[in-house]
C-alpha positions in Angstrom: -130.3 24.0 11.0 -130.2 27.6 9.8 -127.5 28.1 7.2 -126.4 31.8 6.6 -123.9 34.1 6.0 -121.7 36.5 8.7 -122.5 39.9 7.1 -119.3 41.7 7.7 -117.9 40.5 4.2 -120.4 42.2 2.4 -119.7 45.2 4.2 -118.9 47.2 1.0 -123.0 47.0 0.1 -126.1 48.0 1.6 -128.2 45.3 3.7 -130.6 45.1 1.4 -127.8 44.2 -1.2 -126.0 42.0 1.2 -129.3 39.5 1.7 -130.1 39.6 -2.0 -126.5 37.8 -1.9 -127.2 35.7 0.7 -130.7 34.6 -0.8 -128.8 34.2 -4.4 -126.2 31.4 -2.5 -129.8 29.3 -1.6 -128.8 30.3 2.1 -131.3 31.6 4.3 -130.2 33.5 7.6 -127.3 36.6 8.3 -125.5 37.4 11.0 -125.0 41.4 11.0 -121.8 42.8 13.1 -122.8 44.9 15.6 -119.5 46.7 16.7 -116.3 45.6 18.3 -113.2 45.8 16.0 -115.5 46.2 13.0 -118.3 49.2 12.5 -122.0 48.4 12.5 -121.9 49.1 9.1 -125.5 46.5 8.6 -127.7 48.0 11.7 -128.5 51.2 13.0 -127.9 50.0 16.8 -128.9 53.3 18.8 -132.0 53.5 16.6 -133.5 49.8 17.4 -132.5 50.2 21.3 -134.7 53.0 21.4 -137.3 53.0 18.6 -140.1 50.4 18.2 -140.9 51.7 14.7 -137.0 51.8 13.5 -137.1 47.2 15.0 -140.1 47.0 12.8 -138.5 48.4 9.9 -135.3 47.0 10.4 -136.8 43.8 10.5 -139.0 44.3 7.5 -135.9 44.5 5.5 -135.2 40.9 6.2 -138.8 39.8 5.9 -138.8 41.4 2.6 -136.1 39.3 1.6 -136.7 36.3 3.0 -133.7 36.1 5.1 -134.2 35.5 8.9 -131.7 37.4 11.4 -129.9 34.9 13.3 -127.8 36.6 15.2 -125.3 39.9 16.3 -122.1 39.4 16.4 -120.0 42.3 18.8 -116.3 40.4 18.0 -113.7 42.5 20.2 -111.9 43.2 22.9 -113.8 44.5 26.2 -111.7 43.6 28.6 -108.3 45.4 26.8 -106.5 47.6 29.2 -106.4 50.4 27.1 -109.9 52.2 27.6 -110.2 53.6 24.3 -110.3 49.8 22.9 -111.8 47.7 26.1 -114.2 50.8 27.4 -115.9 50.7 23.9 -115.8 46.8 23.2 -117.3 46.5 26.4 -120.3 49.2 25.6 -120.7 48.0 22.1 -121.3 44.5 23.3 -124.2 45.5 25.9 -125.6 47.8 23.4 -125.4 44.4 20.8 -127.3 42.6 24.0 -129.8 45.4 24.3 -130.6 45.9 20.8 -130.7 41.8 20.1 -133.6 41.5 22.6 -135.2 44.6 21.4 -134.8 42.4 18.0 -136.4 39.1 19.6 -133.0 37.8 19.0 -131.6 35.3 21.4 -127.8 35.1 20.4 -125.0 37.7 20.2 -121.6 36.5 19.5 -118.4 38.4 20.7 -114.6 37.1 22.0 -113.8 36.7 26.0 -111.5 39.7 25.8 -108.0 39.6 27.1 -106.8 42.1 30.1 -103.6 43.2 30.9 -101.7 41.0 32.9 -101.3 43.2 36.6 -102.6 46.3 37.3 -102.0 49.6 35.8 -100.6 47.6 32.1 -101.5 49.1 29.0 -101.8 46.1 26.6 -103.1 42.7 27.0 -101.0 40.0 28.1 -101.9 36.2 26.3 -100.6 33.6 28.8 -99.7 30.6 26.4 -98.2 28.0 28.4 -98.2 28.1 32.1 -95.2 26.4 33.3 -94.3 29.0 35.4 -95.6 30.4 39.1 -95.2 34.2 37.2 -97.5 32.8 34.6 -99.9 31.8 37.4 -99.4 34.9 39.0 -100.5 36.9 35.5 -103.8 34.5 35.5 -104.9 34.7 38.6 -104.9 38.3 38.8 -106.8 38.4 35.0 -109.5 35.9 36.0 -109.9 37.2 39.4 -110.1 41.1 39.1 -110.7 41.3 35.3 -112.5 38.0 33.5 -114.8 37.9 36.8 -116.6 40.9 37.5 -117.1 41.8 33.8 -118.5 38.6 32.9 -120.8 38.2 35.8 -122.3 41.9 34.4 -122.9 40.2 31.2 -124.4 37.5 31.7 -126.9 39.3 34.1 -127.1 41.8 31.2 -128.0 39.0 28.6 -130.5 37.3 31.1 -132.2 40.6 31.8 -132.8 41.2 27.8 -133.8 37.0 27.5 -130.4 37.0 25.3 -127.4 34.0 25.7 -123.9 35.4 24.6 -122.1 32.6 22.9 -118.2 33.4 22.9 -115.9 32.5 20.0 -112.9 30.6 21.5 -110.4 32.2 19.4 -106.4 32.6 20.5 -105.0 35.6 22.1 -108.3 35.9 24.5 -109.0 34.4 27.9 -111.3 32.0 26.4 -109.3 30.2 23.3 -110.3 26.5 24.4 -113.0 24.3 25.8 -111.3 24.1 29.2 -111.5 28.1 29.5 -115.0 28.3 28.3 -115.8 25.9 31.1 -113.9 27.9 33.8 -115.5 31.1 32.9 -119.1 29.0 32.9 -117.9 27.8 36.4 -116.0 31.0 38.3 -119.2 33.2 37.0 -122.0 31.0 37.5 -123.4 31.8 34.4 -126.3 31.2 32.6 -126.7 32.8 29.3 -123.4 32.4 28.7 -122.3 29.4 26.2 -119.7 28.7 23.0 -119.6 30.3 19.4 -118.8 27.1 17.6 -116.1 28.5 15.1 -113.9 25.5 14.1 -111.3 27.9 12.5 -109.4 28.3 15.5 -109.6 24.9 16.8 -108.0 23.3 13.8 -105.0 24.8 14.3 -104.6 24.7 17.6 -104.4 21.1 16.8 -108.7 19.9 18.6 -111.1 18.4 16.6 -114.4 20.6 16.6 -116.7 18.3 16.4 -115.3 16.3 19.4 -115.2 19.8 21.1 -118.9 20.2 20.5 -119.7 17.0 22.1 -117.5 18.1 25.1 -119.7 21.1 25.6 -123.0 20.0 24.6 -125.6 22.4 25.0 -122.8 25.0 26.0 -122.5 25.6 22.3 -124.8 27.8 21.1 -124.1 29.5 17.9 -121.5 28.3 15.4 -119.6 29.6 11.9 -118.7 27.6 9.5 -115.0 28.6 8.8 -111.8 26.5 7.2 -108.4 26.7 7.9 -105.4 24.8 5.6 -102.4 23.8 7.5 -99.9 23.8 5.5 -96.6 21.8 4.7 -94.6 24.9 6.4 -96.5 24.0 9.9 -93.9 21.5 10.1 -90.4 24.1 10.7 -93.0 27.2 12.0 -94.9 25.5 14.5 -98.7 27.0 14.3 -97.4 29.8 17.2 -95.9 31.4 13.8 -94.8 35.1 14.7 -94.1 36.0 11.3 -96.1 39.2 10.7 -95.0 42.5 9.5 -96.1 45.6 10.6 -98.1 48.0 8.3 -97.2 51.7 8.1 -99.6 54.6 7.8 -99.4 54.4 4.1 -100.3 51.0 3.6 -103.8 50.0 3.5 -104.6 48.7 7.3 -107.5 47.3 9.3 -107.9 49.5 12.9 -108.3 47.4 15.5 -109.3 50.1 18.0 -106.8 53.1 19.5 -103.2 52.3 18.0 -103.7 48.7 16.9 -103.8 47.3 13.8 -103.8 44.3 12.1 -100.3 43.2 10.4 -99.4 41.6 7.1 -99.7 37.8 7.3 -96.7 35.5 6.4 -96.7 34.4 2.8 -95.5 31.0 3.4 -97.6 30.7 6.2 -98.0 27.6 8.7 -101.4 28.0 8.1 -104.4 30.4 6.1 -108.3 30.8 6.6 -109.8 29.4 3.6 -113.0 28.5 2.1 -115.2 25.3 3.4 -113.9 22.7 1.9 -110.3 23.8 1.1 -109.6 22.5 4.2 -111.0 19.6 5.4 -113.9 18.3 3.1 -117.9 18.0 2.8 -117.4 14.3 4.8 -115.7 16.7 8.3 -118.6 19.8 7.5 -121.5 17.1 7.3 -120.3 15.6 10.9 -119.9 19.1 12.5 -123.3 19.7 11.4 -124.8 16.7 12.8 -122.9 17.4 16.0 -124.3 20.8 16.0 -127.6 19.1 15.3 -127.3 16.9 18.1 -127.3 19.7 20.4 -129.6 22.2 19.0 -131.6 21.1 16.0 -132.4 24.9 15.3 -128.9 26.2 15.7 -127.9 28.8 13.2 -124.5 27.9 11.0 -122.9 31.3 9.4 -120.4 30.7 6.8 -117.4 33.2 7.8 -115.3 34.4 4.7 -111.6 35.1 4.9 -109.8 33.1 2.3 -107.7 35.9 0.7 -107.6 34.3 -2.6 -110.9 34.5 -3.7 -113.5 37.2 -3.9 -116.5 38.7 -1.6 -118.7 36.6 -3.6 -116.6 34.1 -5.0 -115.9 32.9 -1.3 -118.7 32.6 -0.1 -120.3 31.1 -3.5 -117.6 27.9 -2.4 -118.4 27.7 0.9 -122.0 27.4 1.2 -122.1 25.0 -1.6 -119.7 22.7 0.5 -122.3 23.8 3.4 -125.3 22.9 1.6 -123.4 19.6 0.1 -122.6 18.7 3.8 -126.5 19.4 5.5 -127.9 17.6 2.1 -125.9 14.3 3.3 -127.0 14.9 6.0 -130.2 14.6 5.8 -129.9 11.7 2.7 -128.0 9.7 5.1 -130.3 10.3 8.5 -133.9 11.3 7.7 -134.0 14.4 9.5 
C-alpha cells in the first residue's frame, strides 16, 4: 500500500514545503487538489496539459523529495445547476483527467455531483428518502437527463487519457452509497469509473467501510483514510443534524463556488471529522487496510485532515501514526 497525505491541508505552504511534511510523518505519497471547491493551489494544471518540460519539472519536485504522486483529487460539484459552480466543476475535473495522464497518473478523485431536481432549477436538490412518487419523479429526471450524459463523457474522457476516476461517496451528491455507485457503473456502462474509499462518510451514515469495500471489490480504487466520532448527541439529533449557521460577509468563510458557502458547524454536534484513531481505533484502520489490500495491493491510502481541534501538523502527525500503527500489524500479523 501507498500511504500519503491529501495535500489540500498544507495549502498555506509551497509543495516543496508540503512534501518535506509529508516525508517528515515517515509517509511516502500526496494527493495534490486539482480544483473543484478548492484552488489548485499545489499544481500548475494549464502548464502540465500543455508543456512536456513544465510534467518533467513538476514531477522532479516530488522525485527530489522522495514523495511519489498518487493521485488528483478535483472534489466538487459538476453537475450543480447553477453554471458558474457545475460549468467549472465540470471543466476543472476534465482538465484534472487531462493533466493526470499527461502526469502518468492513473487516478483522479472528485464527487458524483448533484443536479437540480427538474429543469430550469437553480440549486441542487438531495433526494434522501424516496417514499414518495414526487421523490421518484425528482430522480428519474436527475439520473436520466443529468447523472447520464455527463458521466458517460467522463468516463470516455478518463479512458481516452488511460485514467480511472474514483468517486468519493459523500452525502448530498448522487453517489452517497454503494448502491448508487453501482447504478451509475451500471446506467453508464462505465469503465474507468470506480469508488474513492473515504470511510468518513460511511460511518455516519451508519455502513461499515470495510464491508463496503468488499461489496465493491475492485470498484474501489483510491481511498482516504479519514475518522469521524459519533457522539452521545447522535442520540436526540439523529446524524441528518441541520444545525448550521450561516456565515456573513464578515466572518471568515470557505466559497464553495458562485454564492455558496460553507456554514458554521453545530457545537454539540451529532458527530465531528476527527483524526485516525479518535474514532474508531488502529484494530478498524488495520482491517480497512487489509480490505483495501485485498483488492489492490498497490492502492494508495491519503490520510484526510479535518479534525478542528488540532493543528495542520499536529493532525496529521496523529493520524498517520495510527496509519502506520495499523499497516505495521498488518504486515506482523500476515506476512505481506
Amino acid at each position: 500500500m501507498k500511504l500519503g497525505v491529501y495535500t489540500a491541508v498544507l495549502h498555506d505552504r509551497p509543495l516543496p514545503e508540503a512534501l518535506d511534511v509529508i516525508a517528515s510523518l515517515g509517509l511516502e505519497a500526496a494527493e495534490i487538489n486539482a480544483g473543484g471547491f478548492l484552488p489548485p493551489v499545489h499544481i500548475p494544471i494549464d502548464d502540465i496539459i500543455a508543456s512536456q518540460s513544465a510534467r518533467d519539472s513538476y514531477l522532479g519536485i516530488f522525485e527530489d523529495k522522495g514523495i511519489a504522486l498518487a493521485g488528483l483529487n478535483a472534489n466538487g460539484n459538476p453537475l450543480h445547476p447553477n453554471p458558474a459552480i457545475g460549468d467549472k466543476h465540470a471543466n476543472d475535473l476534465r482538465r484534472a483527467i487531462r493533466a493526470a495522464g499527461a502526469l502518468g497518473q492513473t487516478r483522479v478523485v472528485t464527487m458524483s455531483g448533484l443536479p437540480g431536481g427538474e429543469a430550469g432549477s437553480t440549486v441542487p436538490n438531495w433526494v434522501v428518502n424516496a417514499w414518495n412518487s414526487g421523490a421518484l419523479d425528482v430522480l428519474d429526471y436527475q439520473w436520466d437527463q443529468v447523472v447520464v450524459p455527463f458521466w458517460r463523457e467522463i468516463d470516455a474522457l478518463a479512458a481516452d487519457h488511460g485514467v480511472k476516476v474514483a468517486i468519493e461517496m459523500h452525502p448530498q451528491n448522487i453517489v452517497f452509497s454503494p448502491p448508487t455507485l453501482m447504478e451509475l457503473v451500471e446506467r453508464t456502462g462505465a469503465t474507468n469509473v470506480g469508488a474513492e474509499l473515504d470511510p468518513s462518510h460511511l460511518f455516519w451514515q451508519g455502513m461499515d467501510p470495510v464491508a463496503v469495500v468488499r461489496y465493491l471489490g475492485p470498484l474501489v480504487l483510491h481511498a482516504a483514510a479519514k475518522d469521524v466520532r459519533i457522539n452521545e448527541n447522535a442520540k436526540i439529533y439523529g446524524v441528518l443534524d441541520n444545525r448550521f449557521r450561516r456565515l456573513d460577509s464578515s466572518e471568515d468563510r470557505v466559497s464553495l463556488g458562485g454564492h455558496e458557502y460553507v456554514n458554521e458547524w453545530p457545537t454539540d454536534s451529532a458527530w465531528d471529522f476527527v483524526a485516525l484513531g479518535r474514532g474508531h481505533g488502529t484494530d478498524f484502520w488495520a482491517e480497512f487496510i487489509r480490505a483495501l489490500h485485498d483488492v489492490d495491493p498497490d492502492m494508495a491510502v491519503n490520510i484526510e485532515h479535518e479534525d478542528v481541534s488540532l493543528g495542520r501538523i499536529e493532525g496529521l502527525q496523529v493520524a498517520a501514526d495510527t496509519l502506520k500503527r495499523a499497516a505495521g500489524s498488518l504486515v506482523q500479523g500476515t506476512g505481506r
